[in-house]
N, C-alpha and C positions, 0 to 999 in steps of 0.2 A: 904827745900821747895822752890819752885820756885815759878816766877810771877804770875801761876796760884791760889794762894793760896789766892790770893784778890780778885776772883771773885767771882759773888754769883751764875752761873751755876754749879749744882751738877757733871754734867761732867766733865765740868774743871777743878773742884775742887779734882774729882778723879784723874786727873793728876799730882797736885800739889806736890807730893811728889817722881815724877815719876827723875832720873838722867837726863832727859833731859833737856836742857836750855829753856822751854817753854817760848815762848811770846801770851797774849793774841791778835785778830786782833786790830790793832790800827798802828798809826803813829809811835811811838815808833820803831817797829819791823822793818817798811818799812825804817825808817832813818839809822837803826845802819844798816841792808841788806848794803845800800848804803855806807855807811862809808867804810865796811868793804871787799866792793867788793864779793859777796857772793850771790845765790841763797836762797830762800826763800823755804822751805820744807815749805806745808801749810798739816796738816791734820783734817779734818773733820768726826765728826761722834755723836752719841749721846747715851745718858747715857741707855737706851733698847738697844742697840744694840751688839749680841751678837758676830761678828765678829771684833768688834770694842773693846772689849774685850780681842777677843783673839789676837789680835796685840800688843794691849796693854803689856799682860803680856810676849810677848816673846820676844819684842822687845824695846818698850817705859821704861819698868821695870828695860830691862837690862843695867849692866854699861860696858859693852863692845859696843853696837849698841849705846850707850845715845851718848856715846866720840865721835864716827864715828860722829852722828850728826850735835852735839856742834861744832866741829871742820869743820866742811865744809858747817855749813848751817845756817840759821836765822831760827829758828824751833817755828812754830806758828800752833797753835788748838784754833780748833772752835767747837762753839755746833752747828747745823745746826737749830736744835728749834729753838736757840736764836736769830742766823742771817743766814735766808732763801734768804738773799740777796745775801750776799757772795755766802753760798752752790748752788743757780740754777745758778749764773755765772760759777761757776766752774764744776758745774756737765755736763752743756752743753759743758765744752771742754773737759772733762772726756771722754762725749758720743762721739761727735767728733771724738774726737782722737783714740779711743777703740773699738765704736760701742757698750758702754754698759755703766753703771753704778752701782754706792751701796757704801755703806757705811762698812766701814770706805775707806773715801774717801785719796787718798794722791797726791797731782801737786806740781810740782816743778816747780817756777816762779821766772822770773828778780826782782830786787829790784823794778820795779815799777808795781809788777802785773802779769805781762805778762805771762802767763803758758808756760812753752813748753814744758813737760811731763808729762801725767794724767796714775794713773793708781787706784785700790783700795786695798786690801788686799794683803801685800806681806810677805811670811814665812822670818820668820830670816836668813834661808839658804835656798839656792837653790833647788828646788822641780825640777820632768820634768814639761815643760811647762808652770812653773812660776819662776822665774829671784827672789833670795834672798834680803833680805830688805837691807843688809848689802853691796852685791855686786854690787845691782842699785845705793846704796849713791855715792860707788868711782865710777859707771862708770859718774855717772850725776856728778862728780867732775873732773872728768876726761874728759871729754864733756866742760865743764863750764871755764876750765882751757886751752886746745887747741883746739877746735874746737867753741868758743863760737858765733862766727861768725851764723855757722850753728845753733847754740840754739835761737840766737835771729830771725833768718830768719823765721826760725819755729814756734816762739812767736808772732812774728809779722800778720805772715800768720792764727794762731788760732786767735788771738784778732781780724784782721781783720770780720775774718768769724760770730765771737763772736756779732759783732757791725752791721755783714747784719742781720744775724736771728732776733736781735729786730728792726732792720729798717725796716724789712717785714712784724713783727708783726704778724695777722691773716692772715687768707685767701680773705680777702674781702678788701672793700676801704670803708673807712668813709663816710657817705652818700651812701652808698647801702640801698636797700631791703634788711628787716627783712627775716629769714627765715619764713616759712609755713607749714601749716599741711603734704604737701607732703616731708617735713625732717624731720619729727612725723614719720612717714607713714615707711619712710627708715631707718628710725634709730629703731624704733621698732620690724622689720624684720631682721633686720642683729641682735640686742638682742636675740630676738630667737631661733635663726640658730644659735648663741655660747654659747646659754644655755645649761648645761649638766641633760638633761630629768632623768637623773639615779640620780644621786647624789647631783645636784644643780652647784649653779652658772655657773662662765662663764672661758671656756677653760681648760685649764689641769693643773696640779703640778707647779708648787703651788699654791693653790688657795685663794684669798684676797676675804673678802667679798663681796665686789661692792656694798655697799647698796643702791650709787644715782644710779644704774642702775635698779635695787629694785625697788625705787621707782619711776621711770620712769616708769616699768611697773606699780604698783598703778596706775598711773594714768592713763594710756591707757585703764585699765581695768574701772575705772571712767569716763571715758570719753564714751568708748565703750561698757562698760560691756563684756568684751572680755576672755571670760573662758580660754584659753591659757595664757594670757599676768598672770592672776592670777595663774593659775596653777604654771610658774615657778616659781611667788616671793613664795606659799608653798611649795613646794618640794624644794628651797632650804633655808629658814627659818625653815624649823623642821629637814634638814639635819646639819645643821651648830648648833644648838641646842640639837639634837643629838649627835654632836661628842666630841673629847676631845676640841674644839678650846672653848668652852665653858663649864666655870665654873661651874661642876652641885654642888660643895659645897657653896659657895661663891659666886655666880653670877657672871657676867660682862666675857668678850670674850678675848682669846686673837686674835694676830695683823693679824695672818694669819696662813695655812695649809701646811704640807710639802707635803702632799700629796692629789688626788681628792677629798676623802672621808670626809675628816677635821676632822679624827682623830686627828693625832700625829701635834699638835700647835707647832709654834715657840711660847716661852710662855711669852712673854712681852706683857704687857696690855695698851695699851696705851688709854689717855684720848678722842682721837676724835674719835675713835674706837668706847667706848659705847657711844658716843652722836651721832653718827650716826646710829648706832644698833640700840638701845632704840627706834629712832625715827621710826626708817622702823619695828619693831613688835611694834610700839603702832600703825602703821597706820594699818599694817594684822589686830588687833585686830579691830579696829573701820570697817573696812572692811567686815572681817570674823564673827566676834563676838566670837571668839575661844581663849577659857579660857588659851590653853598653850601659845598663846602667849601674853597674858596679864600677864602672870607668867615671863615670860622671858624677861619683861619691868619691872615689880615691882623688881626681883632680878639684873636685870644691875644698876638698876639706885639705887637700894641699895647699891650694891656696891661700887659705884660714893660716896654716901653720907656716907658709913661705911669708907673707907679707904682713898680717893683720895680728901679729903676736908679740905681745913685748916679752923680753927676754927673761923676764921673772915666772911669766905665765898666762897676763891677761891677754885680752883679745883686743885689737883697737876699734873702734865703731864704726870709720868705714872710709871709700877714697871717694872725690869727687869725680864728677863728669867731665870738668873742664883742666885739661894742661894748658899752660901758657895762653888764657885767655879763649880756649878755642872749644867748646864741646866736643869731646871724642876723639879729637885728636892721637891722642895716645894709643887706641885702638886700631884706629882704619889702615889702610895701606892701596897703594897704586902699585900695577905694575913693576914701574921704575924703579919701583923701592925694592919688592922682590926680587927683581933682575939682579940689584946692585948686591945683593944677600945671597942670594940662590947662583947667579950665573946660568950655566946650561941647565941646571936643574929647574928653573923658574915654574918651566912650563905644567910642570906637574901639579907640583905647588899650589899655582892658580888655580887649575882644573878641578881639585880636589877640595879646595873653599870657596871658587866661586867670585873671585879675584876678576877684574875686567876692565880695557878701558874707561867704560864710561862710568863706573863702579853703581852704586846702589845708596852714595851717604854722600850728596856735596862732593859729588865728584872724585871720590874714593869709594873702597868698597871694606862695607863691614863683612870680617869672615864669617861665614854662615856652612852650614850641610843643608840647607832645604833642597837642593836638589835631590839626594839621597838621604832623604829623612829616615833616621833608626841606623845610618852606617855611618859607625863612628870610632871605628876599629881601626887606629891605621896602620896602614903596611909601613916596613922598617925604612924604605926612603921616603914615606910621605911625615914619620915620626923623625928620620932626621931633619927633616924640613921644619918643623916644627921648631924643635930643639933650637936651629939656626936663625928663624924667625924671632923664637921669646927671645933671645939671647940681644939681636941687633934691639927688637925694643926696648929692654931694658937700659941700652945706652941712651933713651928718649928722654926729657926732661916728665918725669912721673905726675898725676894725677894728685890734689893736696890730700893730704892724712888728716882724718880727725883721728888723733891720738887718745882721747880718753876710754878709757874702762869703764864701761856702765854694767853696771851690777846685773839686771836684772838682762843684757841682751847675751853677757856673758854665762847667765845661769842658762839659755835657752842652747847657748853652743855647747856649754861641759856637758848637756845630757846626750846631746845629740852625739859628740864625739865619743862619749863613754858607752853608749848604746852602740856606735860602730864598732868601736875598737874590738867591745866583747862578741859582737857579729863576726867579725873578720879575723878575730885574733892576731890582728894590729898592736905589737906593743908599744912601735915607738907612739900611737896615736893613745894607747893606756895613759902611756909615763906623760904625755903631753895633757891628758885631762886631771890627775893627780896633783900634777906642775900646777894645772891653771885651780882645780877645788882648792890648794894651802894659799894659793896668790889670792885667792878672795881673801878666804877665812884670815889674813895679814893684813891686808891692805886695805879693805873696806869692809870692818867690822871694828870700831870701838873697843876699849878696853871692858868699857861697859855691859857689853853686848849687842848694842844698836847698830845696824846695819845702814852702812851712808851708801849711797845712788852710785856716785860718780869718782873717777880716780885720775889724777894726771900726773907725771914724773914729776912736772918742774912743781906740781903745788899741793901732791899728796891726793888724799881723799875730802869730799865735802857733800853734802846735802842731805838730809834724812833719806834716807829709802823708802820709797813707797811701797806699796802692798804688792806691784807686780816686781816688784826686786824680790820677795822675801816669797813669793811664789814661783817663780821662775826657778829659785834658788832651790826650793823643795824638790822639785823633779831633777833640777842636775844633780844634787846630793844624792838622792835615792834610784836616780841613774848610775852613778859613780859608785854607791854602797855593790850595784850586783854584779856591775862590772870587775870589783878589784876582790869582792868578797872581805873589804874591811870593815868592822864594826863601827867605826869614829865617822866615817860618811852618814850612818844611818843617826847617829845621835846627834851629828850640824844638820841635819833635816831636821831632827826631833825640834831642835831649838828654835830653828829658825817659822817654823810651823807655832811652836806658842808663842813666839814675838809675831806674828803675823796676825792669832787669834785674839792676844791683848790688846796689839796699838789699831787692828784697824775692822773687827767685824762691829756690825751693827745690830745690835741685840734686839733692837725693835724690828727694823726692816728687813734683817739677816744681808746674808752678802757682804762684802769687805769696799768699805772706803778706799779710796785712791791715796788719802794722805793718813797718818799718824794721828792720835789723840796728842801725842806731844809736838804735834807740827806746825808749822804756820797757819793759822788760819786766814781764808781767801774768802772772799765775799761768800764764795758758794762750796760747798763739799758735795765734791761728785761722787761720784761710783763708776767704773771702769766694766761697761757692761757688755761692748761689743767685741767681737774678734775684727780686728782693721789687717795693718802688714804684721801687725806680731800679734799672739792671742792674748784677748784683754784677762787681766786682775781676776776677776770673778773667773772666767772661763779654768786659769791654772790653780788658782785656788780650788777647784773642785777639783782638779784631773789630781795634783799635789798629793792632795788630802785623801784623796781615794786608795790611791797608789799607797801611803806611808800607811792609813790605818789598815793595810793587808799586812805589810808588812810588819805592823809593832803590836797588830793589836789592839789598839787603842780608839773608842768608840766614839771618842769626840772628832777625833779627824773623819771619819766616817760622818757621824752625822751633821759635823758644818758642812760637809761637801754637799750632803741632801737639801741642806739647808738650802743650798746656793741654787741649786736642779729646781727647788721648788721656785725658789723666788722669779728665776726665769721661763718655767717650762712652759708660762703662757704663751710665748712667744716665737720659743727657737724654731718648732717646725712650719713657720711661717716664713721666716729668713733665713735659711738654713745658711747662705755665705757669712751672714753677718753674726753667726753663731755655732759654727764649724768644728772649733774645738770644743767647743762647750757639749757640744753634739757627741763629740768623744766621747765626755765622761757620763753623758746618758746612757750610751752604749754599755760602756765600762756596767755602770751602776743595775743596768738594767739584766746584761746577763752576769752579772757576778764577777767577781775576780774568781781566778784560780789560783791557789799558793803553792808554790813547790818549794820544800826546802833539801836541800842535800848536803847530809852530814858526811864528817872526815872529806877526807884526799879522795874524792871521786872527780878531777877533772874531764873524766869523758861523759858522766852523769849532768855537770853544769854545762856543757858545750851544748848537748841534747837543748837543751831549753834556751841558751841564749843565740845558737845559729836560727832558730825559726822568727817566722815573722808571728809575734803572739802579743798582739796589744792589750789583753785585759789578763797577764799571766804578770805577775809579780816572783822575783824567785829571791830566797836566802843558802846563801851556802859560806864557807870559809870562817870568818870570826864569830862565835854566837855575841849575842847581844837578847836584851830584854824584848821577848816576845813568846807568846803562844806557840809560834813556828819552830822553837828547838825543846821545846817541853818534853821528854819521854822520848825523847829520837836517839837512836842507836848508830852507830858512825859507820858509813860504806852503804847505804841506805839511800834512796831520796824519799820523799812523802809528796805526795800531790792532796789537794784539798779544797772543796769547793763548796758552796752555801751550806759551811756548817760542819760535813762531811768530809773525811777521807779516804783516802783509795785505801788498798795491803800496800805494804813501802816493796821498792822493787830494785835488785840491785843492779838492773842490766841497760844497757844504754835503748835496747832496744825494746825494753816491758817500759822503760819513761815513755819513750815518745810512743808506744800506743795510748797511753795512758793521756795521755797530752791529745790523743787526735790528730 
């Protein structure tokens, strides 16, 4: 066993047994590098990923490549989950140097950092048009040894370039103008124009869900009532639900499509996946009112609480693609296997997911509805089919668990869950977001108050938190405060909102750091500008901030959030996928929040406001706490209030919702 076998990342810990002389990131690694005169192999990737994987077994496994290693390099793994700080330093000289990126990631850098070769998956031998894992080690030792003049030139020149990209930050300057509805306007038209009218979402093969682009449209269509903007979030919510990327046994999605269609999934499931999911078909449902996709909310988010939930409360991070060595496996099914399940009933079975001889996946067939796309309703023997189906696969040897708790993918599920629950009037899904807001505020926060990243049973909690933990964490709080109507959610907001303002904005360039002022420093301090599969740092920062300064009051969460709109408004309605959410809180910023507060025991008064779909409504009711919103308020009441202004308070469930729109 090597170093890795003291870590509590599941990744890592898949290494640990691996011939090579692994060092986890730390000081340790960077000293003996230098001791020994030696480049630093750093490889990156994470415990879903299934190239990361295959590198693993043909090359990290073997003890012919391990020696080559050991012997010419300081060989250190990272989980990119666990330190996203490391991985966007190095993935941007990856991109750099390459013009591309992925995982499993591998640079080869001077004892202090320095990259000067990025590349990502390399076969053990030589392929055409890809250089053998084995042949790059001696040529980068062979480089390293006479030529190393030209490797530091070359390091020096990527770190350079490394240190302008975050010096330039956004497109804008601190103290600009917020963007406006006319970057609404453009950003909603370019969505459009790459939505695919046929089969959903946006662009071609492979296709990732996009859901903040989803829900961006929601809200155009909220805003405008704009049948197009809705049109494409259905057609591709009942294509992506239709196909194999989602679970028709088991619920929840997997990460993404190999092809337009979203059939054939890459089949890892990962945790901020269904917390983004969930949230964009619980909004189609409050929207639409259409039952399939309240099914397709009540099965992800069962899912979440059936498999990916530890028992205290957190969420686990996510399963892989591969069982027993084989991609998908765990998923697919053949006739035969039916038959042996089903008996006389098979035939139905099939028919109704699309089951066949020759299947559709390697010769099995992934279940799908694309033949009856939007029917997803089943009748009681195609549901006991079902039932019979989960049941034999669950005898299957299962998909590997990453086990940890990451803070900030956990905050993006508490909101989503807590935004259900109060939709649905779901308690066991209440009590189950409650459970999981005290298993943070425990488990990964400090006596201190400092909030750590990542959490595992056998080793506790570890890593600072970065800036999209401690915003992520803003909106599940401030989700959870209106869902349970408790005062102590709104005030682990309050908190976690000025530890987010002290350790990580940037008072010259605005916008929030990726890392801590008390954190390790890295060749380069980035900034977390894009929205990718989760939405970036900056982007929840502004939405966070917006949301809490309606609800407390408080001008400085207000204007960091402007702060943030300014720094990038140059930008977003140019990209609108790559700034989706960010786009939200343009939105938000641009027409206003609405605040409603409703004092005393008026339960039918808070259901008014939390059954609709209303993304720039913020509501208080139940425990007062320190805000403008319970000032002069009289109990059996609600108040509505809007740039500034309030309505007459009304005491009727049906004077709110006119009031509301």
């Amino acid at each position: 066993m090597n170093r890795l076998a003291e870590e509590t990342s599941p990744y890592l810990r898949q290494h640990a047994d691996n011939p090579v002389d692994w060092h986890p990131w730390g000081p340790e690694a960077f000293e003996r590098a230098r001791e020994e005169d030696k480049p630093i192999l750093l490889s990156v990737g994470y415990s879903a990923c299934h190239w990361c994987h295959v590198m693993a077994h043909e090359s990290f496994e073997d003890a012919e490549v391990a020696a080559v290693m050991n012997d010419l390099f300081v060989n250190v793994k990272v989980d990119r989950e666990e330190r996203p700080d490391v991985d966007a330093v190095y993935m941007e000289a990856t991109q750099a140097m390459t013009g591309s990126g992925g995982w499993p990631m591998t640079v080869f850098m001077t004892p202090d950092g320095q990259p000067f070769f990025c590349g990502t998956y390399f076969p053990k031998r030589s392929l055409p048009g890809r250089p053998g894992f084995v042949d790059l080690c001696r040529a980068i030792d062979d480089a390293w040894r006479g030529r190393r003049a030209d490797l530091l030139h070359q390091a020096g020149r990527l770190t350079e370039h490394l240190r302008r990209e975050v010096v330039a930050g956004g497109a804008g300057q601190a103290g600009s103008a917020r963007p406006g509805p006319d970057v609404l306007t453009a950003a909603l038209t370019l969505l459009k124009e790459q939505h695919d009218d046929t089969w959903g979402g946006f662009g071609r093969a492979p296709k990732f869900p996009q859901t903040m682009s989803l829900e961006l449209l929601l809200r155009a269509h909220a805003r405008t009532a704009s049948p197009d903007a809705l049109a494409c979030v259905t057609t591709s919510l009942d294509a992506m639900a239709a196909g194999g990327i989602y679970d028709h046994l088991g619920g929840g999605f997997a990460r993404y499509s190999v092809d337009e269609r979203w059939l054939v999934p890459h089949f890892e499931k990962m945790l901020y996946d269904q917390a983004l999911l969930a949230r964009v078909y619980l909004h189609a449902w409050q929207v639409t009112g259409e039952a399939r996709y309240r099914q397709v909310l009540d099965e992800t988010i069962g899912y979440v609480l059936r498999d990916l939930r530890h028992p205290d409360g957190g969420f686990y991070s996510a399963e892989d693609a591969d069982s027993e060595g084989v991609e998908g496996k765990f998923y697919v099914w053949t006739p035969a296997q039916v038959r042996e399940v089903q008996g006389d009933d098979a035939e139905a079975a099939m028919a109704w997911w699309g089951i066949t001889p020759e299947g559709n996946f390697e010769g099995a067939t992934i279940l799908n509805r694309m033949h009856a796309r939007g029917d997803l309703e089943r009748p009681p023997e195609i549901e006991d089919a079902r039932r019979r189906l989960f049941d034999a696969r669950e005898q299957r040897v299962r998909p590997g668990l990453d086990d940890k708790v990451l803070t900030e993918w956990n905050g993006l599920m508490l909101a989503t869950l807590a935004e259900a629950a109060a939709a649905t009037a779901n308690e066991e899904w209440l009590d189950a977001a409650v459970t999981t807001g005290d298993f943070l505020l425990t488990a990964l926060k400090r006596d201190d108050g400092r909030w750590l990243r990542s959490w595992q049973a056998d080793g506790g909690a570890r890593h600072l938190a970065f800036a999209a933990d401690h915003a992520a964490l803003i909106d599940g709080f401030t989700r959870l405060a209106e869902a349970t109507g408790q005062a102590r959610w709104v005030e682990a907001a309050r908190t976690t909102a000025d530890a987010l303002l002290e350790l990580f904005w940037d008072p010259d360039g605005g916008g929030v750091f990726t890392t801590g002022h008390d954190g390790e420093q890295l060749i380069a301090r980035n900034k977390d500008l894009l929205d990718n599969a989760t939405p970036g740092a900056n982007s929840l920062t502004a939405v966070g901030l917006l949301r809490l300064g309606a609800l407390t009051g408080d001008e400085r969460y207000r204007q960091h959030a402007e702060a943030v709109l300014a720094l990038l408004g140059p930008v977003v309605g140019q990209h609108p996928t790559a700034f989706a959410h960010l786009l939200g809180a343009v939105d938000m910023a641009d027409a206003g929040l609405t605040e409603v507060a409703v004092v005393g025991d008026r339960a039918d008064l808070v259901t008014v406001v939390q059954r609709g779909y209303r993304p720039n409504t913020v509501l208080a009711w139940g425990e007062p706490y320190p805000s403008p919103l319970w000032e002069g308020r009289e109990p059996g009441l609600a108040y509505v209030c809007r740039d500034y202004a309030c309505q007459a308070p009304v005491d009727s469930a049906d004077a709110l919702a006119a009031q509301l729109g």
